[in-house]
C-alpha positions, 0 to 999 in steps of 0.5 A, a space after each residue: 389690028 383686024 378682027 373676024 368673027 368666027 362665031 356670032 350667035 348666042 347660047 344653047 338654042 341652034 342657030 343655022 346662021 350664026 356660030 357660037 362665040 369666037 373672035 380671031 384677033 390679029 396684030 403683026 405676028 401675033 394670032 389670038 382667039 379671043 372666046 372659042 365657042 364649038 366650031 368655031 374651027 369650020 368658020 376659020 376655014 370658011 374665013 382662010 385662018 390658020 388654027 395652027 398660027 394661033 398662039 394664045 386662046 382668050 377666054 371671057 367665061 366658061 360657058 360652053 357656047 364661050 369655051 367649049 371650042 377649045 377640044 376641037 383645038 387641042 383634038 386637031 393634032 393628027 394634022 396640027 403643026 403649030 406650037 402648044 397654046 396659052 390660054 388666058 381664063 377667069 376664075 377655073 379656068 385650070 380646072 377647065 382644061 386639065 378636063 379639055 386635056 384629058 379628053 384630048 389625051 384619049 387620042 394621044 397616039 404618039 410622043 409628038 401628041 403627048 408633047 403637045 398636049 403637055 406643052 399646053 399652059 394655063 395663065 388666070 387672069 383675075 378681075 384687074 389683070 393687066 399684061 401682055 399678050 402676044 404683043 398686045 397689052 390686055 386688061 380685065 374687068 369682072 362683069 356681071 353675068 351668071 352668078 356662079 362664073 367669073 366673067 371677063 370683058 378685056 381691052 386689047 391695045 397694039 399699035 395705038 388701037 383698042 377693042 373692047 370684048 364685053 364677053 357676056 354681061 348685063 348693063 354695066 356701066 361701072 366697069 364697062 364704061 372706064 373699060 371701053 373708054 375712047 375705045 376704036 371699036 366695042 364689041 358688045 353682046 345685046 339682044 331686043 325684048 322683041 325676040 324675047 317675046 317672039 322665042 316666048 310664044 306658046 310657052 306655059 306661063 312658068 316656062 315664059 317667066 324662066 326665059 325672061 328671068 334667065 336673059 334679063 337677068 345675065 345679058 345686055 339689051 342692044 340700047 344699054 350697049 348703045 348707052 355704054 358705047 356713048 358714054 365711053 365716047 367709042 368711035 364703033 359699036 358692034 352688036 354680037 352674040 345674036 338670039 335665033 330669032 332676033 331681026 337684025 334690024 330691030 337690034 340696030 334700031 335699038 342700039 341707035 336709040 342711044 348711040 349715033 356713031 357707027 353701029 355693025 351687026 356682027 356675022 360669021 366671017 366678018 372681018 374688020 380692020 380697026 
């Protein structure tokens, strides 16, 4: 199983290094595309991936830094050769796409594009879903994240190897812990109270006060992920959806406060075999 990141970054604010999120996952055969943040395609290309050879989209939540990707994929058709996707999604994830397809439809200017598009497919995958995707056996807890959406973390298994997907949630060791147990690698969102209060210099008060309301409230720190990776005895923790002006440094070390196995910090093409 090997996985790459084409998309590493966190949220609305721009970060020239970092993409929104997007994991692709390989085992055998089978292409999947777990979460599709916007251009996640350019970092496949820059990564030698093939779109076309994607057969299933993963989705954790519908925030667009999460989902939006998925209009580059099905607008791609004037040079797309692969068969239609399935895409996997929590609660709206059918009312999501049927508003994806119908964007795509604009430029469906020949039968081969109708009959792609249509052949797109939509499965739910609610809160303890278990099934195989691709070959791969998936299951699915809810996480809390925003309250309005119904957010995903999954656990891949093929081969007798497991990663763990948090998706975007804040500390949850209820779910994540029995989730991500004896897991090879966790990929975790976090972020450090550091950045937070490097991105809340000059801000009004009311303003500053909305920043620590809206991250505190919906996302991990980077020493809760490291608590939910011991505690579910994983062998490697990986610190994804990275804020702007997060140090990277700061994020490991924070981490390293509560887990002493491996820690990476994800990047854009990183690629790793589990």
């Amino acid at each position: 199983m090997r996985i790459t990141f084409c998309g590493s970054g966190a949220g609305g604010s721009v970060n020239p290094r970092r993409g929104a999120a997007s994991i692709h996952l390989a085992h055998g055969d089978a292409r999947i595309l777990v979460d599709a943040g916007p251009g996640f395609m350019e970092r496949m290309v820059d990564s030698d991936l093939d779109a076309d050879a994607v057969s299933a989209v993963v989705l954790s939540h519908l925030h667009f830094d999460h989902a939006m990707g998925v209009v580059e994929l099905f607008t791609r058709l004037i040079v797309r050769r692969g068969a239609p996707v399935t895409v996997f999604g929590p609660r709206d994830t059918d009312t999501y796409m049927e508003a994806a397809l119908a964007f795509a439809r604009v430029n469906a200017t020949n039968d081969f594009i109708r009959r792609w598009l249509d052949g797109v497919t939509v499965e739910l995958t609610r809160p303890g879903d278990e099934r195989e995707i691709a070959g791969m056996q998936v299951r699915s807890v809810e996480v809390p994240h925003a309250p309005y959406l119904e957010c995903l973390a999954r656990r891949f298994e093929a081969g007798g190897r497991t990663l763990v997907y948090t998706g975007d949630t804040t500390y949850a060791p209820e779910a994540l812990v029995p989730l991500a147990d004896g897991a090879d690698v966790l990929v975790h969102e976090a972020y450090t109270e550091s950045c937070l209060a490097r991105m809340a210099e000059g801000l009004s008060e009311s303003a500053r006060a909305g920043l620590y309301r809206g991250v505190q409230g919906t996302h991990s720190t980077a020493e809760s992920a490291g608590r939910i990776a011991r505690e579910a005895g994983v062998g490697t923790l990986v610190l994804t959806h990275i804020m702007s002006l997060e140090r990277d440094w700061e994020l490991v070390e924070e981490a390293r406060r509560a887990f002493d196995g491996t820690i990476v910090l994800a990047s854009d093409g990183l690629s790793l075999e589990i």
